[in-house]
N, CA, C and O atoms as a MOPAC input file, in Angstrom:
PM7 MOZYME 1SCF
protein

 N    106.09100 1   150.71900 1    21.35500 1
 C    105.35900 1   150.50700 1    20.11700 1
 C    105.36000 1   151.82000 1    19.33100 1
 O    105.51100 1   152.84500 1    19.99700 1
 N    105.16500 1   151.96900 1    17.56700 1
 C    105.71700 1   152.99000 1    16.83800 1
 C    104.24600 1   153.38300 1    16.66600 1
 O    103.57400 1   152.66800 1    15.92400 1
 N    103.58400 1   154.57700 1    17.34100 1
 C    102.43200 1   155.02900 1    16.71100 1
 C    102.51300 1   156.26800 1    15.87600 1
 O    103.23900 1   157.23500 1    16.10700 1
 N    101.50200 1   156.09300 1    14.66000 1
 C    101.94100 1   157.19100 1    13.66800 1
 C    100.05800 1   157.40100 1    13.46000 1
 O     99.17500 1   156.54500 1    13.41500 1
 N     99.98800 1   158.94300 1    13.36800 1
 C     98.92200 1   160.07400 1    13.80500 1
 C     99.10700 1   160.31800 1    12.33600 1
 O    100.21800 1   160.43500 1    11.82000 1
 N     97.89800 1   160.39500 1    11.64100 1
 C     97.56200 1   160.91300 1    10.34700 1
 C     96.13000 1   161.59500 1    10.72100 1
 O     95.05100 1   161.15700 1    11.12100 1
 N     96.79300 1   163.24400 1    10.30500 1
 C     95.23700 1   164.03400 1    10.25800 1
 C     95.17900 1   164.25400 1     8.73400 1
 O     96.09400 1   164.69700 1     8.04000 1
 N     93.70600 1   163.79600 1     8.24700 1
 C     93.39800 1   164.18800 1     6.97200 1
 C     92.91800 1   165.30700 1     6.92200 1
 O     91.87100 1   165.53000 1     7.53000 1
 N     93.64100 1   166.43800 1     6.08700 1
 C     93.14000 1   167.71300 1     5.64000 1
 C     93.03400 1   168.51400 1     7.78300 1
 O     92.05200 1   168.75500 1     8.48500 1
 N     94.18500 1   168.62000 1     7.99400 1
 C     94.11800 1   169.23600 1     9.16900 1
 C     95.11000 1   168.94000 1     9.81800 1
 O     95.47100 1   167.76400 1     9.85700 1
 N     95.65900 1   169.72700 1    10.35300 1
 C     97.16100 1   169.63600 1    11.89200 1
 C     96.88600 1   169.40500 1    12.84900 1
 O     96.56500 1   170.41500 1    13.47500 1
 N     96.79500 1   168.15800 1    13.61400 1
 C     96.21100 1   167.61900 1    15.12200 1
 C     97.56600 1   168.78600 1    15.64200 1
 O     98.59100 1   169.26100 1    15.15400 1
 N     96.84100 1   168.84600 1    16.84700 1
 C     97.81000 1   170.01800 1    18.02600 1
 C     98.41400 1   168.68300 1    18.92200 1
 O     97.78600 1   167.63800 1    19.08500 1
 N     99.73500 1   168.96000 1    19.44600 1
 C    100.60100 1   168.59800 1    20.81100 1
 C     99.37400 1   168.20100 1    21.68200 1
 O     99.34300 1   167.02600 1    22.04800 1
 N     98.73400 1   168.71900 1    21.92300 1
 C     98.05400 1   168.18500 1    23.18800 1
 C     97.28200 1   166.36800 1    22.74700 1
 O     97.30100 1   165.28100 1    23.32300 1
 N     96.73400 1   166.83900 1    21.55300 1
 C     96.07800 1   165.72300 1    20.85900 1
 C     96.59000 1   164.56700 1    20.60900 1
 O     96.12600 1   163.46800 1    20.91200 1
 N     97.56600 1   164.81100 1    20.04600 1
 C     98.68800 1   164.00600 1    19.54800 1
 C     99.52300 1   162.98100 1    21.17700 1
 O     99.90000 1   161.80900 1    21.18500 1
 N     99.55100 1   163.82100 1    22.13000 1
 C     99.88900 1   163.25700 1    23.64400 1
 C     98.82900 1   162.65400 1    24.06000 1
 O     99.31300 1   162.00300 1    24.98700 1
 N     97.71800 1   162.39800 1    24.04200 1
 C     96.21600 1   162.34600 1    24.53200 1
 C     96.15400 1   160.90600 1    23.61000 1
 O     95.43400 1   160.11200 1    24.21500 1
 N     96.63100 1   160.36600 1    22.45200 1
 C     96.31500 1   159.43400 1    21.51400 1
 C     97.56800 1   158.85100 1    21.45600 1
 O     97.46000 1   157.99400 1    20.57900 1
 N     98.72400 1   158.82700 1    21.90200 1
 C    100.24500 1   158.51000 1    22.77800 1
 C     99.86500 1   157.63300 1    23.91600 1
 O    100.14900 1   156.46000 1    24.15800 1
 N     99.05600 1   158.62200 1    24.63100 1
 C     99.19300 1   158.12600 1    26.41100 1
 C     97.73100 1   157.03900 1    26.19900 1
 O     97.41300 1   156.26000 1    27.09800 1
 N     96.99900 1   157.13300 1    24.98100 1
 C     96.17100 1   155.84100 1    24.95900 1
 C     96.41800 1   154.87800 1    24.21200 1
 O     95.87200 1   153.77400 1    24.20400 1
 N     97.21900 1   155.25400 1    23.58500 1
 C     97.87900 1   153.82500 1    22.57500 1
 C     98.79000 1   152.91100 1    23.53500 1
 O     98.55100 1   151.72700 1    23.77100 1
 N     99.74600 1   153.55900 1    23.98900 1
 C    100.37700 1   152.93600 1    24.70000 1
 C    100.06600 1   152.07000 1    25.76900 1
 O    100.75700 1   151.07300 1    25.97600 1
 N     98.75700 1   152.45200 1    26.70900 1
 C     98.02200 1   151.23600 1    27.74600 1
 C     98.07700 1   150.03000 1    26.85900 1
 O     98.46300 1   148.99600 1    27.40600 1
 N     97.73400 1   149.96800 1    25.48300 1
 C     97.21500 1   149.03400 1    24.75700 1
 C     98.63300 1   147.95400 1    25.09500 1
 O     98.61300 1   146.75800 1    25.38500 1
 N     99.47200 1   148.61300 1    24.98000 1
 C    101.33700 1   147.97000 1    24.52800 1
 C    101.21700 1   147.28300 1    25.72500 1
 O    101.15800 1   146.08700 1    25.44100 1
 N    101.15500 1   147.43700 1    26.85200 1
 C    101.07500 1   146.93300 1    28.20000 1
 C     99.83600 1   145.50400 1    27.93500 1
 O    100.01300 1   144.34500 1    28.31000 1
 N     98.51500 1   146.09100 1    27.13000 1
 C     98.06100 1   144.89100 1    27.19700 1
 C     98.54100 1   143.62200 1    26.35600 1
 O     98.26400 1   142.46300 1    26.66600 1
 N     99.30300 1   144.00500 1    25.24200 1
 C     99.85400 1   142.56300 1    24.59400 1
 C    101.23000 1   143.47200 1    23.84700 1
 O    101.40700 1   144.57000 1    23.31700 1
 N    102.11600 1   142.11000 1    24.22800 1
 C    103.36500 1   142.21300 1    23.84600 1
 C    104.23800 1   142.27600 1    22.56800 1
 O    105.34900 1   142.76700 1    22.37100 1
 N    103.12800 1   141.43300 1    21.54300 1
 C    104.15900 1   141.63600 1    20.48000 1
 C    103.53700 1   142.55600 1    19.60800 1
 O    103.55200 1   142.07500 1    18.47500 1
 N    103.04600 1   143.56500 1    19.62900 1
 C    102.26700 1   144.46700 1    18.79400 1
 C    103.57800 1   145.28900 1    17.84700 1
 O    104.57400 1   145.85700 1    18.29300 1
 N    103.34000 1   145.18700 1    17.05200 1
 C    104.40900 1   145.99000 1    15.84500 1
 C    104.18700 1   147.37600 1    15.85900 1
 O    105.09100 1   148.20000 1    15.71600 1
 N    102.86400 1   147.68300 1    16.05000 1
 C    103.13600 1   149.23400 1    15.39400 1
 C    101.22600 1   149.55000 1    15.34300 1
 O    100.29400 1   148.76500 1    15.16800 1
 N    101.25000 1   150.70200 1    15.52700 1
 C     99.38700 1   151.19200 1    15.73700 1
 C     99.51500 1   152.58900 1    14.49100 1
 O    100.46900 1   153.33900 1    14.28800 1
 N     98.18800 1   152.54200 1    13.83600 1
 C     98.10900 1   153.89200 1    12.90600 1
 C     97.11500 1   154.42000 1    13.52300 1
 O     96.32900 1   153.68800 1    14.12500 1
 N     96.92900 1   155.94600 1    13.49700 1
 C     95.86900 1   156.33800 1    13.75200 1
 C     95.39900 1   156.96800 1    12.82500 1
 O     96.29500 1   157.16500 1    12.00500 1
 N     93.93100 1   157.63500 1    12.33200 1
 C     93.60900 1   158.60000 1    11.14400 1
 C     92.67800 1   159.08400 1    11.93300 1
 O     91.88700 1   158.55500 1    12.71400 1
 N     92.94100 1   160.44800 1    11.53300 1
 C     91.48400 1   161.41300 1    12.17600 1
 C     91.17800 1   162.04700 1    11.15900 1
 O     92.06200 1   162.51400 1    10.44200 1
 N     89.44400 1   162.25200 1    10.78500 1
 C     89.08100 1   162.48200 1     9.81000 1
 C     87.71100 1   164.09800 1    10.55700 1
 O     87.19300 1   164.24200 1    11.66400 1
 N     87.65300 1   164.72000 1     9.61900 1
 C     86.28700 1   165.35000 1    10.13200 1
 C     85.24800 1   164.67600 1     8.76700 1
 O     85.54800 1   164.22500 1     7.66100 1
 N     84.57900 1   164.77500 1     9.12600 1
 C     83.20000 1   163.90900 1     8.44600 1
 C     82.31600 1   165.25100 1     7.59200 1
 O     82.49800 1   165.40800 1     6.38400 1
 N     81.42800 1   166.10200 1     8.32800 1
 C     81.14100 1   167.46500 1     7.98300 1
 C     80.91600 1   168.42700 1     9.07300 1
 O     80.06900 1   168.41500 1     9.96600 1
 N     81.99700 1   169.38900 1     8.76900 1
 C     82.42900 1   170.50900 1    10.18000 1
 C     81.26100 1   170.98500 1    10.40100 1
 O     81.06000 1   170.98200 1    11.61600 1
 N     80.32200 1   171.42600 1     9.77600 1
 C     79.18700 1   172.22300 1    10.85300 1
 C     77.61800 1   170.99100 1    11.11500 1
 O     76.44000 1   171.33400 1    11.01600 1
 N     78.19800 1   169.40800 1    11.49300 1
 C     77.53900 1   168.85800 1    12.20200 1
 C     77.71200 1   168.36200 1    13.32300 1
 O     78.84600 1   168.42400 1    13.79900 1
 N     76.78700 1   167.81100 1    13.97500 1
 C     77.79900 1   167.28400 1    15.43900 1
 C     77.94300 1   166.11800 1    15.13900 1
 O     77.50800 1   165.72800 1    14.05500 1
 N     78.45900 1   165.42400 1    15.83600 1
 C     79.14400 1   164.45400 1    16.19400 1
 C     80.14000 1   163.80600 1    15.15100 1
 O     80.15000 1   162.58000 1    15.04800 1
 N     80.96800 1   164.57100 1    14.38400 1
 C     81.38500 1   164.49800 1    13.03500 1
 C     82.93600 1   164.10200 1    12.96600 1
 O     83.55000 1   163.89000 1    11.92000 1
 N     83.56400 1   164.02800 1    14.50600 1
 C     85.10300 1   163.35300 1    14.41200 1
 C     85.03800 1   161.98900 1    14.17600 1
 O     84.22600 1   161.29500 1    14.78800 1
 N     85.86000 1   161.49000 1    13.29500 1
 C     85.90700 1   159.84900 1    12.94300 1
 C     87.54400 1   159.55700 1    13.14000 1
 O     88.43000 1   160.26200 1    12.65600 1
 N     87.71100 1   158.58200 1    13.80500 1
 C     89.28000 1   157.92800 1    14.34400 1
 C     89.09100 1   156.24900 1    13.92600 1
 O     88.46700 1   155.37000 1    14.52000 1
 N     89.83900 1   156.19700 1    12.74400 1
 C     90.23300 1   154.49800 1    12.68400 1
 C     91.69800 1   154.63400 1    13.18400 1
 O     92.63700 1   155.32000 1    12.78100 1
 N     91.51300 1   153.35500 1    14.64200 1
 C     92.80300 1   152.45300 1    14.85100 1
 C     92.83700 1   151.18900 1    14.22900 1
 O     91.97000 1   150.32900 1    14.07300 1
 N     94.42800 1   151.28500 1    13.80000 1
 C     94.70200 1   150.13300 1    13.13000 1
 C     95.70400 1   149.33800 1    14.04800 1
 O     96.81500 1   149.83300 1    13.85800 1
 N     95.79000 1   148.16200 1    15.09900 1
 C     96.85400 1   148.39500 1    15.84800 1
 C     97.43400 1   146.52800 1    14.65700 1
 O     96.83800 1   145.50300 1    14.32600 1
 N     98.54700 1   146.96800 1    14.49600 1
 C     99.33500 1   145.97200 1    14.10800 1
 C     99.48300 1   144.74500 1    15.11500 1
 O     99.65200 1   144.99300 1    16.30900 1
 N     99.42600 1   143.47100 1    14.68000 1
 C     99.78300 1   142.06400 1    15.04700 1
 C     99.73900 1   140.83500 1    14.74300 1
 O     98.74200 1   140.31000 1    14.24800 1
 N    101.02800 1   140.11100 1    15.05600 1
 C    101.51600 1   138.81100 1    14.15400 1
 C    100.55500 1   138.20000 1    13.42000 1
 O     99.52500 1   138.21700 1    14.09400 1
 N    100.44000 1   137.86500 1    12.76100 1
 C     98.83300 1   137.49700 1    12.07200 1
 C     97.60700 1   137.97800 1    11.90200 1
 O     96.61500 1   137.25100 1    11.87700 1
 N     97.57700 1   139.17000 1    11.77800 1
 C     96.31700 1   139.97200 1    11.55600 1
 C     96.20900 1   141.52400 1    12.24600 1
 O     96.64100 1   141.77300 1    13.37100 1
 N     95.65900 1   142.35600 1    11.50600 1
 C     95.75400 1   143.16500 1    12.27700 1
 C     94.31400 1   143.93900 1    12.66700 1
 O     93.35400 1   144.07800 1    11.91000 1
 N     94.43000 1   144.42200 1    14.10300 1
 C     93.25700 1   144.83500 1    14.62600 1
 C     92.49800 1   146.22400 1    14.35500 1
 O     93.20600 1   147.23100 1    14.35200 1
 N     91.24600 1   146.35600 1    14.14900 1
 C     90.67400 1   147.60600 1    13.41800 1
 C     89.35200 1   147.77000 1    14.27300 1
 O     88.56100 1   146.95700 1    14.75100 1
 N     89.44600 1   149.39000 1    14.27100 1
 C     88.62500 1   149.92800 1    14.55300 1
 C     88.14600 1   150.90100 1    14.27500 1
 O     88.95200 1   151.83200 1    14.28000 1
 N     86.83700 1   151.24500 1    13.93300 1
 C     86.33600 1   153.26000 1    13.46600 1
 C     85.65700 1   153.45000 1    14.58200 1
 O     85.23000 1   152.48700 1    15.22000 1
 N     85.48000 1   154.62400 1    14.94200 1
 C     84.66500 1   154.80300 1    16.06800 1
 C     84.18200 1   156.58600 1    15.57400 1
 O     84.85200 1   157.12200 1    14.69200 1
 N     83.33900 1   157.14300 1    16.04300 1
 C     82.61600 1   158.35700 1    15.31800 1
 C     81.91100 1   159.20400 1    16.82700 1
 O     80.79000 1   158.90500 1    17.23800 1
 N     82.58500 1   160.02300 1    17.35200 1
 C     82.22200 1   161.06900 1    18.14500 1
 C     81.90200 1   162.43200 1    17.85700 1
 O     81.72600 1   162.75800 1    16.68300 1
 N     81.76200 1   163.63900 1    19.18400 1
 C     81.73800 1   164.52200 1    18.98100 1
 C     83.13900 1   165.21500 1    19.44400 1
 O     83.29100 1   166.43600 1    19.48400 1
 N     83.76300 1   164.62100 1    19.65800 1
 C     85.25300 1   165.17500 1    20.01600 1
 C     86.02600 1   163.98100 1    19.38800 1
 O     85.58200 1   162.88600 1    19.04600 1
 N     87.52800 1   164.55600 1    19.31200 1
 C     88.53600 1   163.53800 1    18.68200 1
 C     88.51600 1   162.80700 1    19.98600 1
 O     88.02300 1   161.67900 1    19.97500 1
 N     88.97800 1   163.28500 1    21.10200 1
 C     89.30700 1   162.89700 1    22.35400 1
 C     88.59600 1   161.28800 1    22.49900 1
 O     89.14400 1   160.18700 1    22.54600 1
 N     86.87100 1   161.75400 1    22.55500 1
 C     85.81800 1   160.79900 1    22.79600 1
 C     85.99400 1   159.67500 1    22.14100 1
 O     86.47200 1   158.70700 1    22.73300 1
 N     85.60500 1   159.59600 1    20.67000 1
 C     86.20500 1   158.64300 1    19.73900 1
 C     87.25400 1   157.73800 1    19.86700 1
 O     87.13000 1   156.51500 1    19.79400 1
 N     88.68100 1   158.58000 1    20.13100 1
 C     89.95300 1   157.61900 1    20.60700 1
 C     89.48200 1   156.64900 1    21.90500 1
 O     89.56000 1   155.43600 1    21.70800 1
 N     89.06900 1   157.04100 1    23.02900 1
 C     88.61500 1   156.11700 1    23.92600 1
 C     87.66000 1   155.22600 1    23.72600 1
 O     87.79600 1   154.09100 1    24.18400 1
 N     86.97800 1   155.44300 1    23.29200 1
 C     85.63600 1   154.35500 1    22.65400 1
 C     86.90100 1   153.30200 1    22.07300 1
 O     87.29400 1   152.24800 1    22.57400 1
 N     87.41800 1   154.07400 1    20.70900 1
 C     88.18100 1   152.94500 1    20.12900 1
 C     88.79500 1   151.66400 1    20.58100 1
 O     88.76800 1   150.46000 1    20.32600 1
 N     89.55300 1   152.81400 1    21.65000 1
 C     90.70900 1   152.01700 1    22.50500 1
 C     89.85900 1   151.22000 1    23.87200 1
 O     90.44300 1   150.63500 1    24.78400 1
 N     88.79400 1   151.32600 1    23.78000 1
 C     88.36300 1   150.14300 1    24.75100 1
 C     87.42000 1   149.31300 1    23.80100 1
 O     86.71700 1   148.45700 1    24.33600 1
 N     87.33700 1   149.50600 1    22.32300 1
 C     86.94800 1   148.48100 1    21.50600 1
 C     87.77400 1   147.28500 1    21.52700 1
 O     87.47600 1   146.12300 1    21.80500 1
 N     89.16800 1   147.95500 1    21.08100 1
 C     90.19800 1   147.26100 1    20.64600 1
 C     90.72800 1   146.19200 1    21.77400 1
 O     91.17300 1   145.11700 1    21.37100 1
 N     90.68100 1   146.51400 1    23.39300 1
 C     90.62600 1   146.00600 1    24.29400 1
 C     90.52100 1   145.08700 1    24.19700 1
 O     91.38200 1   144.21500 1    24.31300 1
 N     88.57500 1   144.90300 1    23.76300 1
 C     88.08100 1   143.40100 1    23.67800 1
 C     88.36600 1   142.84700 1    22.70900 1
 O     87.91400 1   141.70200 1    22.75600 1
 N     89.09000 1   143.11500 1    21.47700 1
 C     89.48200 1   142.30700 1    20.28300 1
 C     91.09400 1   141.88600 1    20.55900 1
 O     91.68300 1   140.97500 1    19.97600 1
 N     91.69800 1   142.83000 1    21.66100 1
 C     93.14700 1   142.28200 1    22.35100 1
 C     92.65600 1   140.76100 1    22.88400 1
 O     93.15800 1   139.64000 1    22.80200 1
 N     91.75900 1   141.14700 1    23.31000 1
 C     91.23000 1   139.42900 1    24.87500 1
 C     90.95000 1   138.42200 1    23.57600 1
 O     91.62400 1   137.40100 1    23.43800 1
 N     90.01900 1   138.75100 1    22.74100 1
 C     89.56600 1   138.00600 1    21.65500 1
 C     91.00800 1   136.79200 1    20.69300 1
 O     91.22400 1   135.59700 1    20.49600 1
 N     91.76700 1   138.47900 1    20.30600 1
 C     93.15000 1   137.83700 1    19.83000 1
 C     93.90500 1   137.08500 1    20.93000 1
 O     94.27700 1   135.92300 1    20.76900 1
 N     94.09200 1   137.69600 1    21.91500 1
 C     94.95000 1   136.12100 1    22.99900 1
 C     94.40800 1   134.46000 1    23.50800 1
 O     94.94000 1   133.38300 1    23.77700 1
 N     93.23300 1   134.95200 1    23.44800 1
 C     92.40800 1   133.76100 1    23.64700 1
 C     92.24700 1   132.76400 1    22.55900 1
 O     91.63600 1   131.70200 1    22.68000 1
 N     92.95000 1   133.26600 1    21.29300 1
 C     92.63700 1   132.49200 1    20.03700 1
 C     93.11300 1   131.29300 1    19.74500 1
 O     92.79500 1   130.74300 1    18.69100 1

C-alpha cells in the first residue's frame, strides 16, 4: 500500500517516518483492497502539551476511512489512530 507523510510547516525525521510505515502497513494485512493511506502531522501550539495532531486518511473502494487523533507525542497519536481505524476496518468488512 502507497503511504504518503505530510508534515505541515516541519520535516518529520527517518525514524518517524519508519514508525508511521511499520504502522500503516499492519493495517494492509488487515484488509486487502486498500488503495493508498495519507498521513498529516500538524503541531497545534508548540509550547502546550499535548499539541501533536495526526489525521489518517486510509483509502477504500467506496469510501474512505478517517481519522484525527491529538497526543503528546506524534508517536502516541499514530497508534491511537491506527487502532481507531482498526475498528472502522471490522465496521467496513462487516458492511
Amino acid at each position: 500500500m502507497n503511504t504518503i507523510i505530510n508534515a505541515v510547516k516541519f520535516k518529520a525525521d527517518e525514524k518517524l517516518e519508519k514508525f508511521i510505515n511499520d504502522k500503516v502497513g499492519k493495517l494492509d494485512r488487515m484488509i486487502d483492497n486498500a488503495l493508498g493511506c495519507e498521513v498529516t502531522l500538524k503541531v497545534d501550539k508548540p509550547e502546550s502539551d499535548n499539541n501533536k495532531i495526526v489525521d489518517i486518511r486510509l483509502n477504500v473502494p467506496g469510501k474512505d476511512l478517517f481519522v484525527t487523533k491529538q497526543a503528546d507525542t506524534f508517536e502516541q497519536a499514530v497508534a491511537d489512530g491506527i487502532d481507531t481505524l482498526k475498528v472502522q476496518i471490522e465496521k467496513y468488512k462487516n458492511a
